[in-house]
N, C-alpha and C positions, 0 to 999 in steps of 0.2 A: 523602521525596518519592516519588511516584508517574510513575511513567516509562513510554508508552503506542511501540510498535515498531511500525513501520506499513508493513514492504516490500512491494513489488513494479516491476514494469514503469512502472508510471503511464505509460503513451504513448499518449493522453495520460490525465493527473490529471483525474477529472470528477466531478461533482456527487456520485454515490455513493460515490465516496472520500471527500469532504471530508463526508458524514454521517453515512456510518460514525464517521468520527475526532468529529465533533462529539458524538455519542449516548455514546462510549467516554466523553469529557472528563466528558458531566454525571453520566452513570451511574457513573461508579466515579472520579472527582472526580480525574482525575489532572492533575498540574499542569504536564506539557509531553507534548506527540506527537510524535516524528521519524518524518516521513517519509522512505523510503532507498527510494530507486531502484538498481535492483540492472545491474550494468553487466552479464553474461550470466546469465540466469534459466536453472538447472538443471532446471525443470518446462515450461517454455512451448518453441515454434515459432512465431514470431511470422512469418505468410503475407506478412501485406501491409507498405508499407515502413515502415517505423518510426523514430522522432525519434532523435539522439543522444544522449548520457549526458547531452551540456552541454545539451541542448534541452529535456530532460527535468528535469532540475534547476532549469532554469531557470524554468520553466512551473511546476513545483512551490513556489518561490519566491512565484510571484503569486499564488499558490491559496493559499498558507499567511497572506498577509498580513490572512488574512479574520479570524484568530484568535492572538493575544497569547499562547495557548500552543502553537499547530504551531511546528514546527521541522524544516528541511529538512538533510538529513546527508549530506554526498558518499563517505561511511565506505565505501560497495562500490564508487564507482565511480572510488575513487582506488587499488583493487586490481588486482591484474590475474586472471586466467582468470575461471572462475565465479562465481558470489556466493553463499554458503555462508552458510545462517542461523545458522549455531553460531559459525562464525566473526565475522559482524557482533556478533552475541551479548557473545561473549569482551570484546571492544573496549570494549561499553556497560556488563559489569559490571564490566572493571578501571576505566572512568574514573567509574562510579556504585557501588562497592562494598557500600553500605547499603540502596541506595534499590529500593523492587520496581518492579519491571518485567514489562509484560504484554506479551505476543504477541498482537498483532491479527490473526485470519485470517478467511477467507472462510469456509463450512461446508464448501466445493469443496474446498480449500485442505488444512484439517487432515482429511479423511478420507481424505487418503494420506499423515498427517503420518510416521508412522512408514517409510515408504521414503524420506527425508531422510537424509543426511550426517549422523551419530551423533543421533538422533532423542535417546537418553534424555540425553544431555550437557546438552540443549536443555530435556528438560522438566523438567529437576532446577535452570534456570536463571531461571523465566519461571512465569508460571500465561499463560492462554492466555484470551482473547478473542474470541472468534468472532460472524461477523455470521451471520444467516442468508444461505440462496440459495434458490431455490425450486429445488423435485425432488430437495433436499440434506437428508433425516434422519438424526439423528445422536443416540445415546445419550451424554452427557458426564460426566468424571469431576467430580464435584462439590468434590473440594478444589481439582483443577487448572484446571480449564475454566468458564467462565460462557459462557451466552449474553449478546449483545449485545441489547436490548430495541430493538429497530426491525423497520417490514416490510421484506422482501427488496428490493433496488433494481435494476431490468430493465436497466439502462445497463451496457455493456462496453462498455472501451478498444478493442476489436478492431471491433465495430460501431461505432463513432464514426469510428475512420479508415477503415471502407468508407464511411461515408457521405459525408466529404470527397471520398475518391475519386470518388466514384461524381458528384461535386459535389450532392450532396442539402443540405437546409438544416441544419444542427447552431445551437441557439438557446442562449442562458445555463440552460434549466431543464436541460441536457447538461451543458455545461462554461461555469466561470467567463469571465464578460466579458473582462476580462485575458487568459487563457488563450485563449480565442475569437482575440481580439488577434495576438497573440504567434506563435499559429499560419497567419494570413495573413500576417504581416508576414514569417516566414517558410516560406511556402509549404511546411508540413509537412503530411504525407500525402498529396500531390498525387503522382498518376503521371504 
C-alpha cells in the first residue's frame, strides 16, 4: 500500500491543501492520505488567533469527506509538547511496516528540511513529495524527492484568517463549503 503524510497547521484546511493531497493521490496512485494536524508546530508563530487542535480536526474531517481516500489522524495532537515529524513518522511505520510512505511538503517547507529534529532518521524513513511554491527553487534528489505535478496555489492558512478578521469575504474557491460552515458556526478567527 502507498501511504501519502500530510502535516501541518491546517488552521484553517483550504482549498490548496485538499489539491495538493488530491494531484499526490492521482500522481503517484496512493491509496490513503492522512492529514495530521500538529498540535504545536516547531517551524511556525502563528500572529493571528488561531482554531484549536479539536477545531482543527474537526474542519479537517469535513474537508476530507471530499475523498474515500483522506484520512484524518489526531496522532500529534493526542501528544503532548511539540509535534516532531520523526516522531509522527516512527508511529506510521510501526503501525504500516511494509507499506511506502511519502512525505508531503510544501517547496517552503523542505528547503529547511534538514534543521528538523533528526532530519536523516526521517529521510531514511519516507521518499518525499513536494508541491511547488512560487519564489521556492529547489534542486531534488531524484531517488528521494519528486516534484508534485501542479501550479503553485497563492492561498494561505494565515491570509484566510486575516481575511475573516478583517470580515472580508472568504468564498468555497478558498475553503470547502462545510469548512466555510463550521467556521461561522463557530465564530473562528473573529477578533
Amino acid at each position: 500500500m502507498k501511504i501519502g503524510i500530510f502535516g501541518g497547521s491546517f488552521d484553517p484546511v483550504h482549498q490548496g491543501h485538499l489539491a495538493v493531497a488530491r494531484h499526490v493521490r492521482e500522481q503517484f496512485e496512493t491509496d490513503k492520505i492522512f492529514f495530521i494536524p500538529t498540535l504545536i508546530s516547531p517551524h511556525k508563530i502563528v500572529e493571528s488567533p488561531s482554531a484549536s487542535g479539536e477545531h482543527r480536526f474537526k474542519m479537517l474531517e469535513l474537508a476530507a469527506e471530499q475523498d474515500k481516500s483522506f484520512r484524518v489522524s489526531d496522532a500529534e495532537l493526542n501528544r503532548e509538547g511539540i509535534s516532531y515529524t520523526v516522531d509522527t513518522l516512527k508511529i506510521f511505520r510501526r503501525d504500516f511496516p511494509k507499506d511506502e510512505i511519502f512525505l508531503i511538503l510544501g517547496a517552503d517547507s523542505y528547503s529547511h528540511f534538514f534543521s528538523w529534529k533528526n532530519p536523516e532518521e526521517i529521510y531514511a524513513m519516507v521518499r518525499f513529495l513536494i508541491a511547488p511554491r512560487q519564489g521556492c527553487d529547489l534542486t531534488l534528489d531524484p531517488v528521494k524527492t519528486s516534484w508534485i505535478s501542479m501550479k503553485p496555489f497563492s492561498v494561505s492558512s494565515s491570509g484566510i484568517r486575516d481575511r475573516f478578521r478583517q470580515r472580508e469575504a472568504v468564498g468555497e474557491d478558498l475553503v470547502p463549503r462545510k469548512v466555510l460552515d463550521y467556521i461561522r458556526d463557530h465564530h473562528l478567527y473573529q477578533t
